[in-house]
N, C-alpha and C positions, 0 to 999 in steps of 0.2 A: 193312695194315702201316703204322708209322708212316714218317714221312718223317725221313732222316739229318740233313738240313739242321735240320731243327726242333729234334731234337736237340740239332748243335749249338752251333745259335742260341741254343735255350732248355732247356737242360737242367736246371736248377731247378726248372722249370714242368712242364716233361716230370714231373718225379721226383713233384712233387707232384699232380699229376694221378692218375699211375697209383698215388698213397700212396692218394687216395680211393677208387679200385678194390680196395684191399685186394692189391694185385699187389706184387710184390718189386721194388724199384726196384735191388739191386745190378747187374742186369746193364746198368743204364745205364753207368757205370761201365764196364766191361767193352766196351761197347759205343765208347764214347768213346776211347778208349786202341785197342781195336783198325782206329778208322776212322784216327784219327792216323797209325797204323802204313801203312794202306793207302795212304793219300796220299800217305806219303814214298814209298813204294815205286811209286806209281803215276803220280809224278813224275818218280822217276828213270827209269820205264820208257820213260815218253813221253817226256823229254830222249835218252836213248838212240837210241831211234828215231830222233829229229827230228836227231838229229847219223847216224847209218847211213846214213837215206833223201839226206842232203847226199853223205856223201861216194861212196856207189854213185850215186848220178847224176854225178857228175863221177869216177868210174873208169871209165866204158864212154868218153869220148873221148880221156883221159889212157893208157887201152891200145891205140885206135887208133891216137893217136898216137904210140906211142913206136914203131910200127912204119915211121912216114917215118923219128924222128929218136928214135934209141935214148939221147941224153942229152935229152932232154924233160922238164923236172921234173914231181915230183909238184904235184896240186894241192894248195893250202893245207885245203881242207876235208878231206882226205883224211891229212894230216898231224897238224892238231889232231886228228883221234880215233886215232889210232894213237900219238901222243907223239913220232913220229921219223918221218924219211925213208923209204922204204922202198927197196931196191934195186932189185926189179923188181917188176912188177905180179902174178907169180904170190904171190910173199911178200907184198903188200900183199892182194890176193884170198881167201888162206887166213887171216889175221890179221882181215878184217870177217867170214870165218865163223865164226868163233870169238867173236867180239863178236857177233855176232846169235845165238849160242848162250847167251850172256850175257845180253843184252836179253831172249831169251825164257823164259830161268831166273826170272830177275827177273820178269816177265809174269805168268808162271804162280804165283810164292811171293804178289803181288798180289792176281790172281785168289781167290788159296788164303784168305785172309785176309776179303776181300768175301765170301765164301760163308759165313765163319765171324761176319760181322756179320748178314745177312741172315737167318741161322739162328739168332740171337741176336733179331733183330727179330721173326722169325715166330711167339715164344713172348711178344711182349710184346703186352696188348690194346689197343684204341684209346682215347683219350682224349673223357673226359665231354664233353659239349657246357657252354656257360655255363651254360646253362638248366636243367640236371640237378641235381635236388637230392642235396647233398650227404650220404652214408649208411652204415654199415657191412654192415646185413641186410637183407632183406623186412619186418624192422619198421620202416625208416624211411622206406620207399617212401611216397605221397601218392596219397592218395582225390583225383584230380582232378574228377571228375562219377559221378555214378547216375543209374540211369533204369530208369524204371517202378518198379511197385507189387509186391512181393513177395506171393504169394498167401495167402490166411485159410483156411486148410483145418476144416470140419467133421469132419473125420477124421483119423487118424495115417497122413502121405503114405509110402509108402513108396519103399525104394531101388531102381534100374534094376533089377538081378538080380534083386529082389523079384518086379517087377512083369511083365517080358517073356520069363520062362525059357519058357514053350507058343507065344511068337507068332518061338520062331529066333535067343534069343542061346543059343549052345551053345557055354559056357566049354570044358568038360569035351572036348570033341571036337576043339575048336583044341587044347588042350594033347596030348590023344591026337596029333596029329598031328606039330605043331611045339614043344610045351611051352609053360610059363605065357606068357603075355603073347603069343600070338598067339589072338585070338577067330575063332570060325564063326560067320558069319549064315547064315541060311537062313528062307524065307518072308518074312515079313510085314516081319522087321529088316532083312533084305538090300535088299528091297523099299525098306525108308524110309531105307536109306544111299544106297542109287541116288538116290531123292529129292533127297535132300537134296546130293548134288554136282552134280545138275544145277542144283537151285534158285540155288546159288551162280555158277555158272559164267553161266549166264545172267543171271542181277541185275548180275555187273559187266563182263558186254561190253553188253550192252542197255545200261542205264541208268548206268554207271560209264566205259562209253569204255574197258576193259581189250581188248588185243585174245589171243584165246586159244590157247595154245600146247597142245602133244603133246609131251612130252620123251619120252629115255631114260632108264629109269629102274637104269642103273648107267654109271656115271663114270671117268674114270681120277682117279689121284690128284692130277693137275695144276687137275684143274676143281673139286676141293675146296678143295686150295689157294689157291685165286683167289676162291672164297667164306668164305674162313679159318676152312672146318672141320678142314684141315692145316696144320700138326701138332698144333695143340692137341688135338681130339675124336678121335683115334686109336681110342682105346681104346671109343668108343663107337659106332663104324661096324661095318656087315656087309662082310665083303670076300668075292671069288669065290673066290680061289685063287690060286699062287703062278704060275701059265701066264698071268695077265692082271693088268694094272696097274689093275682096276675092283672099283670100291664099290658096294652098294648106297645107293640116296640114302635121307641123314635129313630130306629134305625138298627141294620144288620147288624153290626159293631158289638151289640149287645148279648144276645144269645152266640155268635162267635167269639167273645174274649171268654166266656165260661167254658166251652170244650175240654179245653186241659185244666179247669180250675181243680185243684187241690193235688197237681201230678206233679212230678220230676220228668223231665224230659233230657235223653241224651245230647250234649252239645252236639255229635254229631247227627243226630235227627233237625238243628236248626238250619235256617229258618225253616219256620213252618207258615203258609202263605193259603189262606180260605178266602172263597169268593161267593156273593152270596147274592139272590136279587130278593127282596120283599118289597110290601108297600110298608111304609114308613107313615106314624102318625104323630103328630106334634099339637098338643092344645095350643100354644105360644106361635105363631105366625109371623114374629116380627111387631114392630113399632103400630102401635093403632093410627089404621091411615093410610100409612105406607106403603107404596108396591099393593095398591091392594087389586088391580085390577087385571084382568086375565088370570095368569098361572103363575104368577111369579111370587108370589108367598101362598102358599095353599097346606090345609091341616092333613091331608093325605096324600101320599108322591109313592112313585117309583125310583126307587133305587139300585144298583148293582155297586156291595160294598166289599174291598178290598182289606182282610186283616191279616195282619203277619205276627207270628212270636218267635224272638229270635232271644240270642245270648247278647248281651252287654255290651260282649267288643262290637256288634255285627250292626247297633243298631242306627247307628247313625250313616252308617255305609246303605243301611235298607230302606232308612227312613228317601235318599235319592232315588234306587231301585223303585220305590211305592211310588213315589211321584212323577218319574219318569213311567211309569204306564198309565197313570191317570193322564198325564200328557197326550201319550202316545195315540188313545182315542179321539184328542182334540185334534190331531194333526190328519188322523186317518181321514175325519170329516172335512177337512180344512178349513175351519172355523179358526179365527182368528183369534189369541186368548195371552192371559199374563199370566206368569206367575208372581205373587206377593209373598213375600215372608212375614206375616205376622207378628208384629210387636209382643214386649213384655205385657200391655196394659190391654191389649185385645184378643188376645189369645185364649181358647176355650179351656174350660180350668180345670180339664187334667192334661192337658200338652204341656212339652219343655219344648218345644219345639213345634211350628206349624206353618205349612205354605198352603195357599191360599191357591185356586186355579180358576181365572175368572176370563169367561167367553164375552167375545162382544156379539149384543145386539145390537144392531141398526135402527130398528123400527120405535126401540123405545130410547136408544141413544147411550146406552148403560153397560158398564160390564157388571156381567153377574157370573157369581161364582157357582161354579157346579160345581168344585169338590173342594175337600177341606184336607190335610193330609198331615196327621200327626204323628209325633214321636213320643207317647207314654212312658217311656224308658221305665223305671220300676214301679209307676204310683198304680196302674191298675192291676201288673199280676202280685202286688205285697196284698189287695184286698182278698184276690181270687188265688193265692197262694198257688201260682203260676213257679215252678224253679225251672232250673239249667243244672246239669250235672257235667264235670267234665273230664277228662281222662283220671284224673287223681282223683275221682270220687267228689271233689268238693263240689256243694250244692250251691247256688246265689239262685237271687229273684231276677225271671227271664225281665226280660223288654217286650213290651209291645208296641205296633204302629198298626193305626186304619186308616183309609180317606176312601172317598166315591171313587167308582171308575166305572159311570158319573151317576149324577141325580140325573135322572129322566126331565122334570117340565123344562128346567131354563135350558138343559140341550137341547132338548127342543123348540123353544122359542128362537135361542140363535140359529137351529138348522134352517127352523122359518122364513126368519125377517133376513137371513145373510142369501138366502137362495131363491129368493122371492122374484118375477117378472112384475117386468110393464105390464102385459095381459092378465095376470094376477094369477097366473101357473106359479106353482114352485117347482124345483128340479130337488131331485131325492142325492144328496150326494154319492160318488158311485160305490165309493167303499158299503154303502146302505145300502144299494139297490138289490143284492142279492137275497137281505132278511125284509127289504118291504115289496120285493116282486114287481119294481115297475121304477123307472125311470121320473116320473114326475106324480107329484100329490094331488 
């Protein structure tokens, strides 16, 4: 969520930020005018108060006393809010009840207004970092780096579904059960999805320093919230039913950015770096149409997600650390893959910042991305009141950064179609071969 203050300090900047996200800036606007409104109201409620709590502190001995000496004047605090003398302390008594029915009308019309900015705030996305190149589409995103050698096939590679329909991807059987976009493995694919979360899961507590979690995998709506999949991605969550306030998650990300919500964390305790595998569910699949065939948009995946909470200074130094081990599993496989920086205009709308890690397939001719790897800098722990503390006591709002490390299908498809024979064997890459037990698929 953005911050009010930056608003508005900087509301121009504001406007032209969220103009390069392609985001509607009128509700700035809107926004500005209704915080104006809250102030005056939230001033007058606190001057109210501040004059009540005076003069009910000097009514409890101003009614003691009038019981020695019944001409006792009233006190002066007790006058200025009332405009006049009062006769006896029962009429002055019932006149501050009615003034604190007043003060609390006001409170509440206050209140009523900040819910109506906050709600205003929670539909608006976070703003590009400097560094993010400025964009309208996925075509002005930026080829930051590639790596490796795409492979020279003596034959015509063919696509995943092509190639593993006898060794247990059973399209037809997920839909018989749940419909499109939920896939069945069974044998040899189940097999190398297991593989292959453990391989992850291990590469980055081992060698990455992630240390590994076990979530739950449905949420209330408040722990979306605080990862700012609410209210925007509404429409694209599983829910259980109207007896429980839980989501199914569209990803680990979710129930790890809540951990430390509502804490102070030592700066010297940052980073803090969680690694997490679930299955992941998505009503939204991508474009109707699209990618629709095999595994490669599907409403339930395997995941293993990497999240970090660090301090301010730290985050853009971790945001390279985080990507650099999503990396590191592309290379162990030696899959071939890019990294993109994501433009201002295609960037997921709570990133300042986002690269993009996209494996080639062969068999369908595509890169596809298996991880996504962002820089939230303050917008999701100001929701989940995430702080940093630091030698001087001062508090600020931590940073956050997650990205995959990786989505399980399209790794999978690239380990596929990139490792696939003329005889239609595939070979298990050897970094794999120790979590899938065998040499070829």
């Amino acid at each position: 969520m953005l911050d009010i203050k930056l608003i508005r300090d900087n509301a121009e900047a504001v406007k032209t930020g969220l103009i390069s996200r392609n985001a509607d800036v009128d509700a700035i606007d809107e926004v500005l005018k209704l915080d104006a409104n809250w102030r005056a109201k939230q001033t007058e409620a606190e001057e109210r108060q501040a004059a009540l709590n005076k003069a009910n502190k000097a009514f409890g001995p101003w009614m003691g006393g009038r019981k020695k000496n019944p001409d006792m004047p009233a006190p002066k605090e007790l006058v200025e809010l009332l405009g006049e003398t009062p006769p006896d302390p029962e009429t002055a008594k019932e006149k501050l009840r009615l003034l604190g029915e007043e003060k609390d009308k006001l409170q509440g019309e206050a209140d009523a207004i900040l819910n109506e900015v906050e709600g205003l705030l929670m539909h608006l996305p976070n703003l590009p970092s400097a560094h993010t190149p400025v964009g309208k589409s996925e075509a002005d995103n930026v080829v930051r780096k590639e790596w490796g050698n795409k492979r020279e096939f003596d034959f015509e590679p063919k696509a995943h579904w092509d190639l593993v329909g006898d060794r247990g991807l059973d399209l037809e059987i997920g839909g018989r059960i749940s419909g499109s976009g939920f896939p069945f493995f069974r044998g040899k694919i189940a097999k190398l999805e297991r593989a292959l979360i453990n391989f992850f899961l291990e590469l980055h507590t081992a060698e990455h320093g992630y240390t590994e979690c076990w979530t739950p995998f449905m949420v209330r709506g408040e722990t979306l919230r605080n990862s700012s999949q609410l209210p925007k991605f509404y429409d694209e969550l599983y829910r259980a039913d109207e007896r429980d306030d839980l989501f199914l998650i569209p990803t680990a990300e979710v129930p790890l950015t809540s951990v430390h919500a509502g804490e102070i964390i030592p700066d010297e305790n940052a980073p803090i770096r969680y690694c997490a595998f679930t299955p992941c569910f998505r009503r939204e699949a991508g474009a109707a149409g699209k990618d629709t065939r095999g595994i490669l948009r599907v409403h339930q995946f395997s995941k293993v997600e990497l999240m970090v909470v660090t301090t301010p200074e730290r985050s853009e130094e971790e945001h390279e650390t985080l990507t650099r081990c999503a990396e590191t599993v592309l290379e162990k496989l030696n899959i071939p893959y890019r990294r993109l920086e994501l433009c201002t205009g295609d960037m997921g709308f709570g990133a300042a910042r986002c690269y993009d890690l996209e494996a080639w397939a062969p068999g369908v001719g595509k890169w596809l991305e298996v991880s996504s790897c962002s820089n939230f800098t303050d917008f999701q722990a100001r929701r989940a009141k995430i702080r940093v503390k630091d030698k001087d006591k001062k508090t600020r709002l931590a940073h956050t950064l997650n990205g995959s490390g990786l989505a399980c299908p399209r790794t999978m498809i690239a380990i596929l179609e990139n490792n696939q024979q003329a005889d239609g064997t595939i070979n298990i890459p050897p970094a794999l071969q120790p979590y899938y037990g065998a040499e070829v698929l």
